[in-house]
C-alpha positions as CSV (number, residue, x, y, z in Angstrom):
1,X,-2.5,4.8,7.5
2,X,-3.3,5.8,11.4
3,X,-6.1,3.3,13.7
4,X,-8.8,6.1,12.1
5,X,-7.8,5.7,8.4
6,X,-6.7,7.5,5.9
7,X,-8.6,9.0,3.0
8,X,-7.4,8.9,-1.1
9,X,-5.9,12.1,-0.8
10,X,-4.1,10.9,2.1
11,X,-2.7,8.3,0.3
12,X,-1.8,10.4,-2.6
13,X,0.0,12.8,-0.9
14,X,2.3,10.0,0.9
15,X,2.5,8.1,-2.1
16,X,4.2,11.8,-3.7
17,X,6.0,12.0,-0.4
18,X,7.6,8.9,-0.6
19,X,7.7,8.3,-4.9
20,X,7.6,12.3,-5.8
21,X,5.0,11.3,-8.2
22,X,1.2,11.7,-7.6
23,X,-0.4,8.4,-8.5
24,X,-3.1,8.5,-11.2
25,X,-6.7,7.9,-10.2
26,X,-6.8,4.9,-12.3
27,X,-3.5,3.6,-10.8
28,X,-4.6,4.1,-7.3
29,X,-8.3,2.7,-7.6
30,X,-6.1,-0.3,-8.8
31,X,-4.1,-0.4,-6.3
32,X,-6.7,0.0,-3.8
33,X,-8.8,-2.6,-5.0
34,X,-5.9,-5.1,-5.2
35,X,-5.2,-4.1,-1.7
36,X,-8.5,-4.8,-0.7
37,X,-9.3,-7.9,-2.4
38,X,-5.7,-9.3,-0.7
39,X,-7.2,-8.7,3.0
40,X,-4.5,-6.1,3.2
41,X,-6.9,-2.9,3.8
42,X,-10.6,-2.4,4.7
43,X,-12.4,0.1,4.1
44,X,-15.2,2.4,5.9
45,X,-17.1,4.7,4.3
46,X,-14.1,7.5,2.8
47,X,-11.5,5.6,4.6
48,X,-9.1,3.0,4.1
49,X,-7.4,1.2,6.9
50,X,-5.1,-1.7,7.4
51,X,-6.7,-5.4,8.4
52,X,-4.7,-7.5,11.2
53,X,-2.6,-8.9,8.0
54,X,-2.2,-5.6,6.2
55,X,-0.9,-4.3,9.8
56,X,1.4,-7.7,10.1
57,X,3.0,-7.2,6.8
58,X,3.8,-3.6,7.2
59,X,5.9,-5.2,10.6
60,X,7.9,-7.6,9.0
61,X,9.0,-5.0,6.8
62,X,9.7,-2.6,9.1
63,X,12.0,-5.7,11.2
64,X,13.8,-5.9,7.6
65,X,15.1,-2.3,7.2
66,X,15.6,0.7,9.3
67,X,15.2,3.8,6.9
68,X,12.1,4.5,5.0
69,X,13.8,3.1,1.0
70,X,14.4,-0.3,2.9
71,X,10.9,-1.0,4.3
72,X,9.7,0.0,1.3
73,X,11.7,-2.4,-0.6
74,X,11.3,-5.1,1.8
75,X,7.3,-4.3,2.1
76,X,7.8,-4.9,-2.6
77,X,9.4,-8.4,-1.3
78,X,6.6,-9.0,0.7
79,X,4.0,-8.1,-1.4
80,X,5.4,-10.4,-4.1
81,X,5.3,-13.4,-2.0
82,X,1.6,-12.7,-1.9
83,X,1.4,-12.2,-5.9
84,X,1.5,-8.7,-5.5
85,X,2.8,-6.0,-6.6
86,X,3.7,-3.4,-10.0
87,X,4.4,-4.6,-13.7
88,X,5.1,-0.7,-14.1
89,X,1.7,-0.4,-16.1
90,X,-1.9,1.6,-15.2
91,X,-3.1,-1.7,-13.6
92,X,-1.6,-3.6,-10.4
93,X,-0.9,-7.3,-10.5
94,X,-2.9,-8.9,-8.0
């Protein structure tokens, strides 16, 4: 997500990007609202941004790995510390 935000279909299409797999509606208004409800994201108006934290943990992920899979997998670590994350169903554990 840029400092101006990023719309659904901006996430969408880097969730395909990165997964090859367009997330469902349902899976990202989950994810979305997990995100939000964690501090993770804002929102304004069409677009989703990340808070101070959401910026902090994408950071330490980044200083974990040095190619796209392992911030990724490091950013799933992450996430999980905060109770987040995928049980591989419709709906988000948050």
């Amino acid at each position: 997500m840029s400092q101006a935000g990023a719309v659904r279909t901006d996430i969408s299409h880097a969730a395909d990007a990165i997964n090859h797999a367009v997330p469902l509606d349902k899976e990202l208004n989950g994810s979305l609202l997990c995100l939000l409800e964690s501090g993770l994201i804002s929102q304004s108006g069409k677009s989703y941004m990340l808070t101070p934290t959401g910026a902090a943990t994408i950071d330490a992920a980044r200083q974990r790995g040095n190619t796209v899979f392992a911030v990724w997998d490091a950013l799933a670590e992450l996430l999980a510390t905060k109770g987040l994350g995928s049980n591989n169903s419709i709906k988000p554990t948050c």
